[in-house]
C-alpha positions in Angstrom: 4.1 18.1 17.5 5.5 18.1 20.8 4.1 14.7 22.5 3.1 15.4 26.1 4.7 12.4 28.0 1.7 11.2 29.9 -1.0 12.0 27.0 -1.8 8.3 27.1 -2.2 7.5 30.7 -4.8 5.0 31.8 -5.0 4.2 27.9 -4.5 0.8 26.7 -2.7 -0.5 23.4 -2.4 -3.3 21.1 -0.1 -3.5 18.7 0.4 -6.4 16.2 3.7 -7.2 14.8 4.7 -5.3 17.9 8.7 -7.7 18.4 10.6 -5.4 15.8 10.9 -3.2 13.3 7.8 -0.7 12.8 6.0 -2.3 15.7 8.5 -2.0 18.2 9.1 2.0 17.6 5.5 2.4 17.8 5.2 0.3 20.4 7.8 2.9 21.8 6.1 6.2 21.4 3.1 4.8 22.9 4.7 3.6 25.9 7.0 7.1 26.1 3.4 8.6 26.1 2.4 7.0 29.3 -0.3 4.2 27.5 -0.4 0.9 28.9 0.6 -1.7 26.1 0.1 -5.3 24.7 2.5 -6.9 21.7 1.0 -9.6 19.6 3.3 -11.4 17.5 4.4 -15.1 16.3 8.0 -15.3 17.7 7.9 -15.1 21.3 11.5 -14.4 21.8 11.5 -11.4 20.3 8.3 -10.3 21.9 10.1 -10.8 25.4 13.1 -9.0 23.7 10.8 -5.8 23.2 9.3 -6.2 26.2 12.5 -6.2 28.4 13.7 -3.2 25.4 10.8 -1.6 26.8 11.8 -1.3 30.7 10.5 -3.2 33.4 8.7 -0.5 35.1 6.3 -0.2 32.1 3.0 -2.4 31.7 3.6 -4.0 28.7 2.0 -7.9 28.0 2.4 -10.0 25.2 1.0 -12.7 23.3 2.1 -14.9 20.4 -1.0 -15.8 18.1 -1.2 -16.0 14.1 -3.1 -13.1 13.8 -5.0 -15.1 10.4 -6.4 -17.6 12.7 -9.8 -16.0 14.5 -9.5 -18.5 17.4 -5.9 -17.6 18.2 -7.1 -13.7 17.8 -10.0 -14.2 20.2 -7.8 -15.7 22.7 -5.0 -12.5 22.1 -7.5 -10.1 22.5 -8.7 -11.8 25.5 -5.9 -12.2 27.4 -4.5 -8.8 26.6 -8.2 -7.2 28.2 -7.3 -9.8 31.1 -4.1 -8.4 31.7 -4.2 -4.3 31.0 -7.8 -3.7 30.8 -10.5 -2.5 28.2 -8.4 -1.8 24.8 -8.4 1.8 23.9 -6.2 1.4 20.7 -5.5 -0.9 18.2 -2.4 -0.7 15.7 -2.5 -3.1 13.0 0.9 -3.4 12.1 2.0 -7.1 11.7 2.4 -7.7 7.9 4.4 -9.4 5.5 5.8 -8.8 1.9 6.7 -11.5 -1.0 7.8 -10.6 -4.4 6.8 -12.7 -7.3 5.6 -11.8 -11.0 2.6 -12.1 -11.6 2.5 -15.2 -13.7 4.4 -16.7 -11.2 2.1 -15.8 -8.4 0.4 -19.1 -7.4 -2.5 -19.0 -5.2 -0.4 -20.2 -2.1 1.4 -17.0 -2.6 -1.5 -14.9 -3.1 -3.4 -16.1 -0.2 -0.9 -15.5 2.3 -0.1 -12.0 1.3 -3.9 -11.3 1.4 -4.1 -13.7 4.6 -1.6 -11.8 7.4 -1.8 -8.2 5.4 -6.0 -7.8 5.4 -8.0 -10.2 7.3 -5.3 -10.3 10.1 -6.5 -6.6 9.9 -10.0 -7.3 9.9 -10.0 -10.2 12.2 -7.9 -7.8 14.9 -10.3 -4.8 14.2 -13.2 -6.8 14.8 -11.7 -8.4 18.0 -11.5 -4.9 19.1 -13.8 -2.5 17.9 -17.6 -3.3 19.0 -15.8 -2.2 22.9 -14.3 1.0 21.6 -17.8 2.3 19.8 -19.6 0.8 23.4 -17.2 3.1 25.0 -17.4 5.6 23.3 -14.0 5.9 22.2 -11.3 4.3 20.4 -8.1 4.9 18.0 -7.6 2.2 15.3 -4.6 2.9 12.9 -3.8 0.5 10.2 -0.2 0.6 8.8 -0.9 0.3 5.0 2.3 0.6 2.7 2.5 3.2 -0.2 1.8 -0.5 -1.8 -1.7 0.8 -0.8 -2.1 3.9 -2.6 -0.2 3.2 -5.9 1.0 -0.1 -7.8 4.1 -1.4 -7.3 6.0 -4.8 -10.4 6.0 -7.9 -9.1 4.3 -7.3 -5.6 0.6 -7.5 -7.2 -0.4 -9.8 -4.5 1.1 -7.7 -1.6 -0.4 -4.4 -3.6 -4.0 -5.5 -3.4 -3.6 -6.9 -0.1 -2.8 -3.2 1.2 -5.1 -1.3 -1.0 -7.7 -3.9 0.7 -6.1 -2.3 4.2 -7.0 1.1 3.0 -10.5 0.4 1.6 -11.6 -1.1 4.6 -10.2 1.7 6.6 -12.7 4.1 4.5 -15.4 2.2 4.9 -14.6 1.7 8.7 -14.2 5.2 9.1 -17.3 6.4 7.8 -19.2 3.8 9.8 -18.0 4.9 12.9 -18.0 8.2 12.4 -20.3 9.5 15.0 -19.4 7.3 17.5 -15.9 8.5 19.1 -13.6 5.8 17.3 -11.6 7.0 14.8 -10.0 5.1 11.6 -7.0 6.0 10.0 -3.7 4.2 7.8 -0.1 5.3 7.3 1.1 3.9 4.4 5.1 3.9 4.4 7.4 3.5 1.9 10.9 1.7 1.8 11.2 1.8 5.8 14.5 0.4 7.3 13.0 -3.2 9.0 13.9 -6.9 8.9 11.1 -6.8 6.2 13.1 -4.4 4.2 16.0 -6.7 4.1 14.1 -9.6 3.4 13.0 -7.7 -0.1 16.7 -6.5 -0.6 17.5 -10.1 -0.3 14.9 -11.1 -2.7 16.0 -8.9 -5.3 19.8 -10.3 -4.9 18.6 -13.4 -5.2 16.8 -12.9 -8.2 18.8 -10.4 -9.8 21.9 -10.5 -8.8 22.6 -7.4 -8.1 25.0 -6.3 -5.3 23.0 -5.4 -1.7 24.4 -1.6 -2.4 22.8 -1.8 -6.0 19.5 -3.6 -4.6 19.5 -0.7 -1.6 20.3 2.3 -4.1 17.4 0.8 -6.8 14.7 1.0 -3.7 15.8 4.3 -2.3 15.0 5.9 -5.9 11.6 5.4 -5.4 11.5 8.0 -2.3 12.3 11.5 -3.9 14.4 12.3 -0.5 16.9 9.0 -1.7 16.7 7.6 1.5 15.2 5.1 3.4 12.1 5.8 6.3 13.0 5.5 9.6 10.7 3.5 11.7 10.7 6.3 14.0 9.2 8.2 11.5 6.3 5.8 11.4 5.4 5.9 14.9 5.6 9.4 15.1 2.8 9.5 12.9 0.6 6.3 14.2 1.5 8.5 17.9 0.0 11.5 16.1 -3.2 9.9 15.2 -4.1 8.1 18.8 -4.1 11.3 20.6 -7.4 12.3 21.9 -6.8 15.3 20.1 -6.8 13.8 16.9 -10.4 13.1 16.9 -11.4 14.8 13.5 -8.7 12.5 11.6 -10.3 9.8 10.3 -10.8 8.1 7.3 -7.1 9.0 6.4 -4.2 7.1 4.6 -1.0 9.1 5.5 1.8 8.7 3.0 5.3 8.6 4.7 7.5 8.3 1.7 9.8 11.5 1.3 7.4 13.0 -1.3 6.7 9.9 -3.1 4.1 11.1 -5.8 0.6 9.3 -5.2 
């Protein structure tokens, strides 16, 4: 696809978990593409980071908010509208991953991974979409995790948090169907992040394998024996938010190198 460079002018994005890694490239493409952009995320200095990344002649706002808590969403979503306008898209991207097995999965555990993976989701879609359908238009992507579409050991919390991600984008997508808004996922594997490293440490930790071991173990799960590229990603999520791209919906992409589903 070649990405006209103002195919997003006068639009207006969110993205969550928009400081680094994932968030930040697609935070990237969107601004590349002309949109107008807002970062939510907990660590403010790495927000500013990507913001000054991003080039000062670009519109791009943030907000820190724990995107679990529904106050502290309201008050993102707000001041984002405040500061670029009506939101057009919404990329629901902030996430987190913890490894445990399952009989050592308390309920702390459990809760969190469902906590910042799905209802920071849900709380962010909800924040956003009644505008979009009033509108008569909006993109909402979800990034999911292959996590999503298959099982993964020890990440049984984690997995049913992102097949949560992807059931709700179903169900979201056939609601809205016939009212310009469009619902999709893109469910990556192994991508190269600060998350990725915090599971290669987890598996040194626990294993003690050598980081080269723990990073060759991972990779053999993608059939191209490589890590994703979070340019990848946000190629994809760039993909979906074009106005063209109004007959995907109800999608879970799998970015994984041929990982089998």
């Amino acid at each position: 696809m070649t990405t006209r460079t103002n195919a997003l002018n006068d639009m207006h994005a969110v993205v969550t978990g928009g400081g680094s890694g994932i968030g930040a490239a697609i935070a990237r493409a969107l601004v590349d593409a002309g949109a107008r952009v807002t970062l939510i995320g907990r660590d403010p200095a790495k927000l500013e980071a990507q913001r000054l990344a991003l080039g000062p002649s670009h519109a791009v706002h943030c907000v820190t908010a724990d995107i679990t808590q529904p106050d502290a969403v309201e008050n993102a979503f707000a001041s984002a509208r405040d500061a670029l306008g009506p939101v057009d898209i919404l990329v629901n991207n902030a996430g987190q991953a913890q490894a445990a097995p399952f009989g050592k999965t308390d309920l702390g555990l459990w809760q969190r991974m469902l906590d910042v993976n799905l209802t920071g989701t849900f709380l962010c879609t909800q924040a956003a979409l009644p505008a979009m359908i009033e509108r008569g238009f909006g993109r909402i992507v979800n990034v999911a995790s292959t996590a999503g579409q298959i099982g993964y050991a020890y990440v049984a919390a984690y997995c049913a948090a992102k097949h949560g991600v992807i059931g709700l984008t179903r169900a979201l997508a056939l609601e809205t169907a016939t009212t310009g808004v469009t619902v999709n996922a893109v469910c990556p594997g192994y991508t190269e992040t600060p998350l990725l490293q915090t599971s290669l440490d987890q598996v040194v930790a626990k294993t003690g394998r050598s980081t080269d071991d723990a990073r060759a173990a991972l990779q053999r799960t993608n059939p191209q024996r490589r890590f994703i590229e979070p340019d990848e990603v946000a190629h994809a999520v760039l993909w979906l938010v074009m106005p063209e791209s109004g007959s995907m919906t109800g999608q879970s992409i799998s970015i994984s190198g041929g990982e089998v589903m």
